[in-house]
N, C-alpha and C positions, 0 to 999 in steps of 0.2 A: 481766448481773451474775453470774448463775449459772457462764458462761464464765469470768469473769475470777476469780472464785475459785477453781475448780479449777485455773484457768493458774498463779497463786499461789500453789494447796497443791504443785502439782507441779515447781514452779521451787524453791519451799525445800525441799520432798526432797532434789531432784537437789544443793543447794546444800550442805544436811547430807550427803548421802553423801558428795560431792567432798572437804568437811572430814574425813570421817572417813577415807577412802583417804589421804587426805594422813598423818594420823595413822599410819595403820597401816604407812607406809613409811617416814615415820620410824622408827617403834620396828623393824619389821626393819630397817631399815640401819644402826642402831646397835649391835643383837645381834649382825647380820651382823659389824660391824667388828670384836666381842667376840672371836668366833669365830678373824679370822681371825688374831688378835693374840694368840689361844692355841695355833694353831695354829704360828705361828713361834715363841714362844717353845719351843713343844716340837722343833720343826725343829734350833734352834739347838745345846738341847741332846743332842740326839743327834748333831748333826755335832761338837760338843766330844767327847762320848764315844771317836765313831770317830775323830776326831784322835790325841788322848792313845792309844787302842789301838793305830793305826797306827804311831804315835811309837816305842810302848814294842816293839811287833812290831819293826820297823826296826832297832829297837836291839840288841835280842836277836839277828837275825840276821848285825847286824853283826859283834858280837860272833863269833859263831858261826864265820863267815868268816876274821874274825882269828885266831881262836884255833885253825883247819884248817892255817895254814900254818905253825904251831909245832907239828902235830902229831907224837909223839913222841922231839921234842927236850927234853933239861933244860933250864926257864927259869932263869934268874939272876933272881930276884923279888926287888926294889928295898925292895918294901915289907914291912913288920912283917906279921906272923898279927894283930896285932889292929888295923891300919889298913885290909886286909882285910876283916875282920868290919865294922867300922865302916861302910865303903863298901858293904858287902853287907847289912847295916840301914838304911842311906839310901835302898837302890834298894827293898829290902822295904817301904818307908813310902811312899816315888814310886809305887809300885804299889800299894798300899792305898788310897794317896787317890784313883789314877784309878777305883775300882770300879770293880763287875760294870758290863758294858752291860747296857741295860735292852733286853730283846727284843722289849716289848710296847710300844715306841717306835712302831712301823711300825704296828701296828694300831691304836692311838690320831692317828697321823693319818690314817690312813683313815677315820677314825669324823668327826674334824673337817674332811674335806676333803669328805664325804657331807654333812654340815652345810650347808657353806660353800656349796655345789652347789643345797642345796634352797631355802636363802636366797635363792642368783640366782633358782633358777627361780618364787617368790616374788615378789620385788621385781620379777621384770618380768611377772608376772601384773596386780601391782598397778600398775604404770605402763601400760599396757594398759586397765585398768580408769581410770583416771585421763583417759588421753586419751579413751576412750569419753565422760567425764562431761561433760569439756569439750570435747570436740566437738556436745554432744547439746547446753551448755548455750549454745553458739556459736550455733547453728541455730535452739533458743528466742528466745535477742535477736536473729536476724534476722527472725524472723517477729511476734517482736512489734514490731520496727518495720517491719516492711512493712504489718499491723495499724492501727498507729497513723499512719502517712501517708495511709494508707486513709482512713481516721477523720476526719483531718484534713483530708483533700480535699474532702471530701462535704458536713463541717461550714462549711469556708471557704467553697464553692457558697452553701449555705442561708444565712449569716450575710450574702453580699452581695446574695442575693435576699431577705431580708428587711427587710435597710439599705433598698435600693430603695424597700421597697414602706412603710418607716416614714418616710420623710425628704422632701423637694422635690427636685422635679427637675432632677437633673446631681450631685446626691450620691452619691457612693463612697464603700464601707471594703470590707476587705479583711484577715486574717490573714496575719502572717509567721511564720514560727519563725526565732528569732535564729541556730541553729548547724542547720542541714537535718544536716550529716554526725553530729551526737551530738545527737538530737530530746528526751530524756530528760533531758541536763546542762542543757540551755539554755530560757529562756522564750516565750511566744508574744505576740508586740506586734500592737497593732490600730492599723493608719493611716487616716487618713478624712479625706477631701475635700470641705469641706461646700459652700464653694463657690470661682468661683479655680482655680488650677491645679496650688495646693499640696497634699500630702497632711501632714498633722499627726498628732503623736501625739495619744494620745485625752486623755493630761493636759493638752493645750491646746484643749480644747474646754469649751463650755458646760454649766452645769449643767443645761439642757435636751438639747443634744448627747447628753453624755453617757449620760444614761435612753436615749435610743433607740437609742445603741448598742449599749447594756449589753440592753436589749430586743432587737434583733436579736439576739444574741452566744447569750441565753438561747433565744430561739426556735429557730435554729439550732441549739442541741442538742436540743432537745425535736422537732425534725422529725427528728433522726437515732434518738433513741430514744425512742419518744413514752413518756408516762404518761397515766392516765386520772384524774389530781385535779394540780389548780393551785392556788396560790394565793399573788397579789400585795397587798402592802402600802404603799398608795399610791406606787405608783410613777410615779404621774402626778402627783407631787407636784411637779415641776420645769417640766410643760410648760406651751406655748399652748393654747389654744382651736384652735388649727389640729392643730398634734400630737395632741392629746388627742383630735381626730376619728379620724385616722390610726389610734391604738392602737385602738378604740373599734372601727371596722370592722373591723381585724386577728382583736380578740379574740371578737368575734362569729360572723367564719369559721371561726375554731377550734375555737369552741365544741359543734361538731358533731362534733368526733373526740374531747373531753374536756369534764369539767367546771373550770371557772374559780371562783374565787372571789375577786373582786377587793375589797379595800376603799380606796373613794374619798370625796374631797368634791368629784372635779370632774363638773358639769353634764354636757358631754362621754360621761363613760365611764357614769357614771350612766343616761342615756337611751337605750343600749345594752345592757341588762341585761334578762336574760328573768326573774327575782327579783330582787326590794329586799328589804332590810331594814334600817329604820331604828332606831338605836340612840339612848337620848336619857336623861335624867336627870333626876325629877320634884323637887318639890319639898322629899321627903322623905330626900334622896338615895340614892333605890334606880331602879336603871336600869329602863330599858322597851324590850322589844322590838316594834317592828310589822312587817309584810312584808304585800309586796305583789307581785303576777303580772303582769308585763307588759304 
């Protein structure tokens, strides 16, 4: 018992870590995403920046070129001094709007691509840490079903050595588990062949049957992990005189690896008992106890 609680406080650790890892990579992978979605928008505008600068350079130089090959000729200018001015205040405002570049573009993404970087090495620390949980917690469910078939092995043994030595002779039962490959989803059915070549489920048996299956089924556990106090409440309330001897030696021989406390009205288990005590109700109606030594 003591095992199977610490198995339990240690399987819901591992089970709350795993949730909490899961958590913790959520929220970085969505800062992360934060990151890198500030990080482009900063990208973007610095590439508009340097567009427009490149443009208005381009332009300028174009200029520059065109106006080398009129060099020192008189132009015939088409246009007014103030259509001039006009278009040399349009280019003045086109280049006001493109502003200053910003220089400190390049060091800001560096700062968010440092970011973006720590985040991976982060997020795959944590998924790391993730399949450790679940690989550890993989190896837990296989060992506890290796555990528990154990378990089950030993106790099916005992349950049809017991069936045997409760019932008449050429009677079987036997345990199954309904799904072997998922022992945990699935139930455990008890068939029994009381006599015949059928085996029946135990809901088609008698209400005598049934007690000494249900006796076997208990016995079998208690030989797998004994205790040293018992006690049944007429459970010989369904048998024969034949049965009833059956239980009656059974719980005699065990009586020496435990105490029993059985309460019965049958003759049977009764004369079987190393202490009586009989229970009774006087006249007054206040009970009386007597006991008696074997």
């Amino acid at each position: 018992e003591k095992a199977a609680k610490e198995f339990y406080t240690k399987f819901k650790s591992l089970f709350t870590k795993a949730n909490e890892v899961k958590d913790d990579l959520s929220r970085n992978q969505i800062a992360m995403e934060k990151k890198k979605d500030e990080a482009r928008q900063i990208e973007i505008r610095s590439n508009m920046f340097s567009l427009k600068k490149a443009e208005a350079v381009a332009a300028f130089t174009a200029m520059q070129e065109e106006f080398a090959q009129y060099e020192g000729v008189p132009l015939d200018l088409e246009k007014s001094e103030q259509e001039l001015k006009a278009e040399i205040s349009k280019f003045e405002r086109a280049r006001e709007d493109i502003g200053a570049v910003n220089m400190r573009a390049l060091d800001i993404y560096e700062s968010v691509e440092k970011q973006y970087n720590d985040l991976l090495g982060k997020k795959a620390s944590l998924s790391k840490e993730k399949e450790d949980v679940v690989a550890l917690m993989n190896e837990i469910d296989g060992r506890k079903k290796e555990l528990f078939m154990r378990t089950f092995d030993v106790v099916n043994a005992n349950f049809q050595k017991f069936f045997t030595m409760l019932t008449s002779k050429g009677a079987e039962a036997y345990l199954v588990i309904e799904d072997p490959e998922n022992p945990f989803d699935a139930g455990v059915r008890i068939n029994v062949k009381i006599s015949g070549s059928k085996f029946l489920d135990i809901r088609s048996l008698s209400g005598g049957e049934n007690t000494m299956t249900a006796l076997a089924f208990i016995f079998a556990i208690q030989e797998h992990e004994p205790a040293a106090f018992y006690v049944l409440d007429e459970v010989d309330a369904a048998l024969d005189k034949h049965n009833s001897h059956r239980l009656a030696e059974l719980l005699r021989k065990y009586s020496e690896k435990a105490q029993y406390v059985v309460i019965s009205h049958n003759d049977g288990v009764i004369s079987a008992a190393d202490h009586l005590y009989g229970v009774s109700m006087n006249e007054h109606g206040i009970s009386q106890v007597v006991s008696l030594k074997v």
